[in-house]
Each structure stands twice: as structure tokens, then as C-alpha cells.
N, C-alpha and C positions, 0 to 999 in steps of 0.2 A: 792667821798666817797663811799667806798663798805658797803651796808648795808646788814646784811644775817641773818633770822631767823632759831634758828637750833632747837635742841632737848636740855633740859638741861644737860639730860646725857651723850652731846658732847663736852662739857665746862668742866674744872677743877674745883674740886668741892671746892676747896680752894679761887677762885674768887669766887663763890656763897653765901661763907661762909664770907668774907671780906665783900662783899654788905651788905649781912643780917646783919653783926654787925656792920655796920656803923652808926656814932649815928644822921647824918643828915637824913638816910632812917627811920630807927626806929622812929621817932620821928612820920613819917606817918605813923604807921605801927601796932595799937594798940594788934593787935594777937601775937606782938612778944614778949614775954613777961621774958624770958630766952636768954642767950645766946645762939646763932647758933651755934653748934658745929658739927663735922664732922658725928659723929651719927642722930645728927638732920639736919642735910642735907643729908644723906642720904637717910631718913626716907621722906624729902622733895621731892626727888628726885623720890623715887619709889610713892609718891601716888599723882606725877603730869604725870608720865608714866601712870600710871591706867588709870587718865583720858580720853588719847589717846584710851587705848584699850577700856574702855567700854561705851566714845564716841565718838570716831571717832576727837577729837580737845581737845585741850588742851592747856596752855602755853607754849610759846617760848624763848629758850635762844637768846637775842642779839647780834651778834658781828656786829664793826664798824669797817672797815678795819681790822679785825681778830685779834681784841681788845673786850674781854667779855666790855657790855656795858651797863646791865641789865639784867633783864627777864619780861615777860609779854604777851598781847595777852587775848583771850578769854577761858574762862573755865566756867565749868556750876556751877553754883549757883542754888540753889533750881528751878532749873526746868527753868530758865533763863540762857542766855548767858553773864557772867560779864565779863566788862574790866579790866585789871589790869594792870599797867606798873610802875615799880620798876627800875627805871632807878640808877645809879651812880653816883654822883653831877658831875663829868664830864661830865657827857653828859646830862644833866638837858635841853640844849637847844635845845635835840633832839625829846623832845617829842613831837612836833607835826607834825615830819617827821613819825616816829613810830607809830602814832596814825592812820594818814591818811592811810598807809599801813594795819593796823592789820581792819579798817573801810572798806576799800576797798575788803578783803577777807570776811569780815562779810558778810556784804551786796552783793556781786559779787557773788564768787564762792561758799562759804554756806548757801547763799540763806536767810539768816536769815531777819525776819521784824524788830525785834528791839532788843539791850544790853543795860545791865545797867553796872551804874557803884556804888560801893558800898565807899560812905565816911565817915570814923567817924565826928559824930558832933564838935569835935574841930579843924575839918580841914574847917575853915571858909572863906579860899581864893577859891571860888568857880566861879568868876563871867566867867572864861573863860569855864570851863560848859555851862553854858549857850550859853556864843557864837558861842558854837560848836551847840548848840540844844537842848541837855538835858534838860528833864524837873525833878524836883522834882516827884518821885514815891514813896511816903510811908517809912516806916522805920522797920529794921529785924536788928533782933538778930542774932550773930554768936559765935560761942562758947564764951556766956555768953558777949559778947562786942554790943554794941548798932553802929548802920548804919545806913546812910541814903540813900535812894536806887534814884537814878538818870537812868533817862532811854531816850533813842534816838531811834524818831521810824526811817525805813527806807522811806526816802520819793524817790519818782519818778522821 
């Protein structure tokens, strides 16, 4: 299995657009509140580039043998590194290949001490959090949506 993290603006913006209005992703997904439409992945598209240029990482399109697969990875959240991963119910059973990779560059080569991960309160299947390490860290607002912030420090 070829796994490759690309840029999203390397993907067809019409898979991007399919994931997003899928209604088993949506259903995690409380910021999404409209349909995803080709302007609003656009719009998606240039202010997850930003995050690149003005820091340096941002999220990543998925492909799985050169099959869009998702997107996700680390992006800054208030002054934090948050995880996200937005997978495709086909590939649902790939998130913990995806996870260890996007963990592996966290902690390796960006040096980072700890990410969080942000869930809304009625996403109550959390126990495998934990098994990865996440602890419960407080609860924030995001445009007007309530989270709860989960965080994993790096250990040695």
C-alpha cells in the first residue's frame, strides 16, 4: 500500500468537495454547516495554503495508492499544534496508519512537545484517545461551536 501526504491544492477539488458533503463525515464535523460547494473549497483550499506560508505546516491531502483518501495532519489552533484527520469511510480503517505517520513528523522532525486534538462534546466514542495518551485539556470555542481540547505530550 502506497501511502503519500501531498498538498491539498494537488488533489481534485471535486474529491475534496465529495468528502466534505458526505453525510457520514459531516455528522463529525460540527463547523460544517452548509453545503461544501466548489467556491467553498476553494476558499478551503487557499486559507489551509496560508497556513503553510505563514507557518511553515499545515494539513495534508491523503492519497492511498493515488486514490484521494482524506485530508488531515497538523495545523495551528490557537497558538497550538491540532490534529485532524478527515478520512473517507473507505478508508476509516486507515486511521491509525495515518495517525502514527502525521505523530511521527510531529514529534521527529518538527520538534514539537505536544498536539492536541479538538472534539465536539457529542463525539462520545473517545476511549481510543486515550489509548493513544491524550489526556483531557479544557474546552474552547471555535467559531461559536463548543470543543473539547485533548492533548498528547511527547514523551522520550
Amino acid at each position: 500500500m502506497n501511502i503519500e501526504f501531498k498538498r491539498l491544492s494537488e488533489v481534485e477539488k471535486s474529491e475534496i468537495i465529495e468528502l466534505m458533503n458526505n453525510q457520514l463525515v459531516r455528522r463529525q464535523m460540527p463547523l460544517l454547516k452548509d453545503d461544501f460547494t466548489e467556491n467553498v473549497c476553494d476558499k478551503f483550499i487557499e486559507a489551509k495554503e496560508l497556513l503553510w506560508l505563514e507557518h511553515g505546516y499545515g494539513p495534508w491531502a491523503f492519497t492511498v495508492n493515488g486514490q484521494f483518501a482524506g485530508w488531515g495532519g497538523l495545523q495551528p489552533e490557537n497558538g497550538e499544534a491540532d490534529l485532524a484527520l478527515v478520512l473517507h469511510p473507505t478508508y476509516w480503517g486507515l486511521g491509525k496508519i495515518l495517525y502514527k505517520k502525521i505523530i511521527d513528523k510531529a514529534f521527529g522532525e518538527m520538534g514539537l512537545m505536544s498536539v492536541t486534538v479538538l472534539f465536539p462534546p457529542t463525539r462520545t466514542r473517545i476511549k481510543g484517545l486515550f489509548r493513544l495518551g491524550f489526556k483531557e485539556d479544557g474546552e474552547l470555542e471555535v467559531e461559536g461551536e463548543q470543543f473539547i481540547r485533548y492533548r498528547l505530550e511527547k514523551t522520550e
